[in-house]
C-alpha positions in Angstrom: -5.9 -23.6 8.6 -5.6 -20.3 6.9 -2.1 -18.8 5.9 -1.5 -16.0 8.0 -0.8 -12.3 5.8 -0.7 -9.2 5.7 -2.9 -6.8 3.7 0.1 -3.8 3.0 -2.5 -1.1 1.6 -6.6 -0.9 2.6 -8.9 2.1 3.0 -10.6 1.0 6.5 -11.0 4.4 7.8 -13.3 5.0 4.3 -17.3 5.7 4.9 -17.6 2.6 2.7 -16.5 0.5 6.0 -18.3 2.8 8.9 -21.8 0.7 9.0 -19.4 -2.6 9.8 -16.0 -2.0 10.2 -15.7 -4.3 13.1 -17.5 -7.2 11.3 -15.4 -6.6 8.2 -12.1 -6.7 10.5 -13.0 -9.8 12.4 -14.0 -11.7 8.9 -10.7 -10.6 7.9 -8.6 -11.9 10.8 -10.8 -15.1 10.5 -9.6 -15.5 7.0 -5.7 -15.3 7.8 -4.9 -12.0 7.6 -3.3 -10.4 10.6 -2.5 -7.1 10.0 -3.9 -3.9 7.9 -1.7 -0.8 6.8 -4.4 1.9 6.2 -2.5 4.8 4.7 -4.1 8.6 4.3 -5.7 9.9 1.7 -6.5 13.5 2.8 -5.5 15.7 5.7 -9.4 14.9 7.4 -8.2 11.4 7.1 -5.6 11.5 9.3 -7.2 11.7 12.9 -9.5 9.0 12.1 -7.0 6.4 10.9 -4.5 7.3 13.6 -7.7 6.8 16.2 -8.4 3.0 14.7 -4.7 2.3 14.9 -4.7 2.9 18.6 -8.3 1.0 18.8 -7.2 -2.2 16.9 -3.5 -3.1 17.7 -3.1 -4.8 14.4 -4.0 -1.4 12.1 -0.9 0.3 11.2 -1.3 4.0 10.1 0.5 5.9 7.2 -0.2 9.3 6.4 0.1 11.2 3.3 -1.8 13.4 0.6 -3.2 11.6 -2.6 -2.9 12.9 -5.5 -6.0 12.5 -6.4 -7.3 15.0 -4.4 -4.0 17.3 -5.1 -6.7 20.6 -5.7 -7.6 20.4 -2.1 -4.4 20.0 -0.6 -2.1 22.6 0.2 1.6 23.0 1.1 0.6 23.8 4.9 -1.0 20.8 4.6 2.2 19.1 4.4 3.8 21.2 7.3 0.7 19.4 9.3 2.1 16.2 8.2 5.8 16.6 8.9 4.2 17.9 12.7 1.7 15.0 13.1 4.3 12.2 11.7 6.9 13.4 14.2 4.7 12.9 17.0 2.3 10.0 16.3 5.1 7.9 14.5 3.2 6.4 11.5 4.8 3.3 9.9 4.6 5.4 6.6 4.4 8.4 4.8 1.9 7.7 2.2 -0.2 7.6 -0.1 2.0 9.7 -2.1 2.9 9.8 -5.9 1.8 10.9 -9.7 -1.4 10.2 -11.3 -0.8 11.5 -15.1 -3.6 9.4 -16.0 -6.7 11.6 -15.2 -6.3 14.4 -16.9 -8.3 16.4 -14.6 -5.2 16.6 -12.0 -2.8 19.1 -12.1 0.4 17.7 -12.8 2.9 20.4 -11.7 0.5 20.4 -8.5 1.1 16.9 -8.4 4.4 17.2 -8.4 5.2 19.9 -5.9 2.9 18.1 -3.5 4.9 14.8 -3.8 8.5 16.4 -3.4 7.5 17.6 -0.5 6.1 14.8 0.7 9.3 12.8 -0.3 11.6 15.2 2.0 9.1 14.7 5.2 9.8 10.8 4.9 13.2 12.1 4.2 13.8 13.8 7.0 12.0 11.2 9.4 13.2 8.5 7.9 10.0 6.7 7.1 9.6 4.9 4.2 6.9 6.0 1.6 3.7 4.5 -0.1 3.2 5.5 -3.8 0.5 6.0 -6.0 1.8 6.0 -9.6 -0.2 6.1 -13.0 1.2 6.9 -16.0 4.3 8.5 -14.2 6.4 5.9 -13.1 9.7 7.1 -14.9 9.2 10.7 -13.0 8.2 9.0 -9.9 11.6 7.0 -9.9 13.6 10.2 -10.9 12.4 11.6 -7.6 12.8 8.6 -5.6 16.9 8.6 -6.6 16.6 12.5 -6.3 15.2 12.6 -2.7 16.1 9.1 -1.7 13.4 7.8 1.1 13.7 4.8 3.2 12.1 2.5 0.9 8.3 1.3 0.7 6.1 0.5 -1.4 4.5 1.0 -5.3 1.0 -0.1 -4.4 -1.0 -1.5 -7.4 1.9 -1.8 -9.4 1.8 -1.7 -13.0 4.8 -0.5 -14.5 6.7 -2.6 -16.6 9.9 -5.3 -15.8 12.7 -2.5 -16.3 10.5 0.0 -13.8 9.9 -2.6 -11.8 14.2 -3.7 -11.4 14.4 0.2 -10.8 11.9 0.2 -7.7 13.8 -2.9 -6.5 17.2 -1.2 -6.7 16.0 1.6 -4.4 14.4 -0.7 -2.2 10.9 -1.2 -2.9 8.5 -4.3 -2.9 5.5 -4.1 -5.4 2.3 -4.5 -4.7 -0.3 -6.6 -6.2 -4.2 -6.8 -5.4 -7.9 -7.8 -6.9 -6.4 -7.2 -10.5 -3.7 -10.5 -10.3 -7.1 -12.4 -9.9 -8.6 -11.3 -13.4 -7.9 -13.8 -15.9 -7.5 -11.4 -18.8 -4.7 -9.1 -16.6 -1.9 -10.9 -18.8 0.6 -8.5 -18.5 0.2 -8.3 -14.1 0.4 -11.8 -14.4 3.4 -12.3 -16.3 5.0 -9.3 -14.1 4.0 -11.2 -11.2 5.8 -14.1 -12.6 9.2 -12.2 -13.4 9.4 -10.1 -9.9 11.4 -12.0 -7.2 9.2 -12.8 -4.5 11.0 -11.3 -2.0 9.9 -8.0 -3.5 6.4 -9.0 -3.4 3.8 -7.4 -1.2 0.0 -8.1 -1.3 -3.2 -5.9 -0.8 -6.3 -4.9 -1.5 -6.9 -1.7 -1.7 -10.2 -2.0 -0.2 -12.6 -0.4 -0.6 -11.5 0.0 -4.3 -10.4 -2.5 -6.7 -12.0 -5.9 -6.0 -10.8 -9.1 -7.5 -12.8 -10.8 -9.9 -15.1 -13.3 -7.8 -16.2 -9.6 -6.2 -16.8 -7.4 -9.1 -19.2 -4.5 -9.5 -19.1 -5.1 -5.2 -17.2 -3.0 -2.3 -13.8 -4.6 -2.0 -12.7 -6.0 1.8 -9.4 -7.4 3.5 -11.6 -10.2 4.0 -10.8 -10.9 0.3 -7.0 -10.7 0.5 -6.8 -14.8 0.4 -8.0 -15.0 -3.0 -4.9 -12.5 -4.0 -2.6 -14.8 -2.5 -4.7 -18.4 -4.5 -3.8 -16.3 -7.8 -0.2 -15.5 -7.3 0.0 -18.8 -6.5 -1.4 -20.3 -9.8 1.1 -18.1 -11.3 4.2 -18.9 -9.4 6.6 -22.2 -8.2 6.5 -21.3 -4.4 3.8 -23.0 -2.6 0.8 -21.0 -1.0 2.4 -21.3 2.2 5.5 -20.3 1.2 4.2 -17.0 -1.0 2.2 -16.1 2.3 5.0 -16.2 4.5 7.3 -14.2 2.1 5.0 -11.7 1.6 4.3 -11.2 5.0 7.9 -11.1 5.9 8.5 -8.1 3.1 6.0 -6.1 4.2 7.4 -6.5 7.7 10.9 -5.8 6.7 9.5 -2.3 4.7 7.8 -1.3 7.4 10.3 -2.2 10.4 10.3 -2.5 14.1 6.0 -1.3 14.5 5.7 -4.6 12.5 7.8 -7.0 14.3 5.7 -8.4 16.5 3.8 -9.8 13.4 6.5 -12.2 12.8 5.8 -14.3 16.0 2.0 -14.6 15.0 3.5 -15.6 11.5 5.4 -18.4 13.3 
């Protein structure tokens, strides 16, 4: 029997998944996992997640501007999110954050984008899903300076004192296809240190696969072997790590999630 979890950040409104998004969800569920948080990307991105979310009762939406794509977006943009967030109730704002790393992305665009982002979950009390690269000491000063309802730094890879800080203010950490790479020393011994209650796994499909899928679109389907390598890395037994997991991203996420925790048990 497969332990039941929960993959806290795919892409399965991406084109990557349109030719078999069904088949890719039911191999999925097969696998263990039992739920899906698919946060936005772009303002286009919203309709379409929010639409699979009321088609497949165990896809949660976020919504949120990228920062990747922080040239496209604009501030009444983010009026449209504040709107559509009151109204459809995502579980999340997100993904939001700081990519310093390409240096094709405005930063001061960045950053406006991502205070203002901040203030809707704010305001609506939503906890937020971040994107950080090279930024995490900014994104943190933001985080005690606008002070959300907790969430999530997806594909962490700060280090141990960034890592206590996120934890201070609330967040779990999440780990995906890298933790399965046997050269990502530095995730692993991260993974290691973090207490697993502030643990959360993904995938990040369709980007980022794990090593037994490299070169290859990444899928949910996948998530198990995520949860085998923290596993080789920790005490906790699989079943155990699975459970803990699935309970954090629960707790982050709150009441849209609760019903989770009976198909857990």
């Amino acid at each position: 029997m497969n332990e039941k979890i929960i993959d806290s950040h795919c892409h399965l409104d991406m084109p990557a998944f349109d030719k078999d998004r069904q088949q890719v969800l039911e191999n999925a569920r097969a696998a263990g996992v039992m739920g899906f948080v698919v946060p936005g990307t772009t303002q286009k991105s919203w309709k379409k997640i929010l639409r699979l979310s009321e088609q497949e009762k165990d896809v949660y939406p976020a919504l949120g501007l990228h920062p990747y794509f922080c040239a496209e977006h604009s501030v009444g943009e983010v009026d449209q999110l504040r709107t559509l967030a009151a109204s459809a109730k995502p579980i999340a704002i997100g993904e939001i954050g700081l990519d310093f790393f390409r240096p094709d992305l405005d930063e001061q665009r960045q950053l406006e984008l991502l205070e203002l982002q901040l203030k809707v979950a704010r305001d609506l009390e939503l906890p937020v899903i971040l994107h950080t690269r090279k930024a995490h000491d900014q994104v943190l000063q933001l985080l005690k300076q606008y002070q959300p309802k907790g969430g999530i730094s997806h594909a962490f890879n700060g280090g141990w004192q960034q890592a206590k800080h996120y934890i201070d203010l609330g967040f779990c950490l999440g780990f995906g296809g890298m933790l399965t790479y046997e050269r990502s020393h530095r995730l692993h011994k991260l993974a290691r240190q973090i207490p697993l209650e502030n643990i959360v796994l993904e995938t990040d499909a369709p980007d980022m696969p794990g090593a037994a899928h490299r070169y290859q679109r990444n899928s949910p389907e996948y998530l198990p072997e995520v949860l085998e390598a923290l596993a080789q890395l920790r005490p906790e037994s699989k079943s155990k790590i699975a459970r803990q997991t699935s309970l954090n991203t629960i707790r982050i996420f709150g009441d849209a999630l609760k019903s989770l925790v009976s198909t857990h048990d």
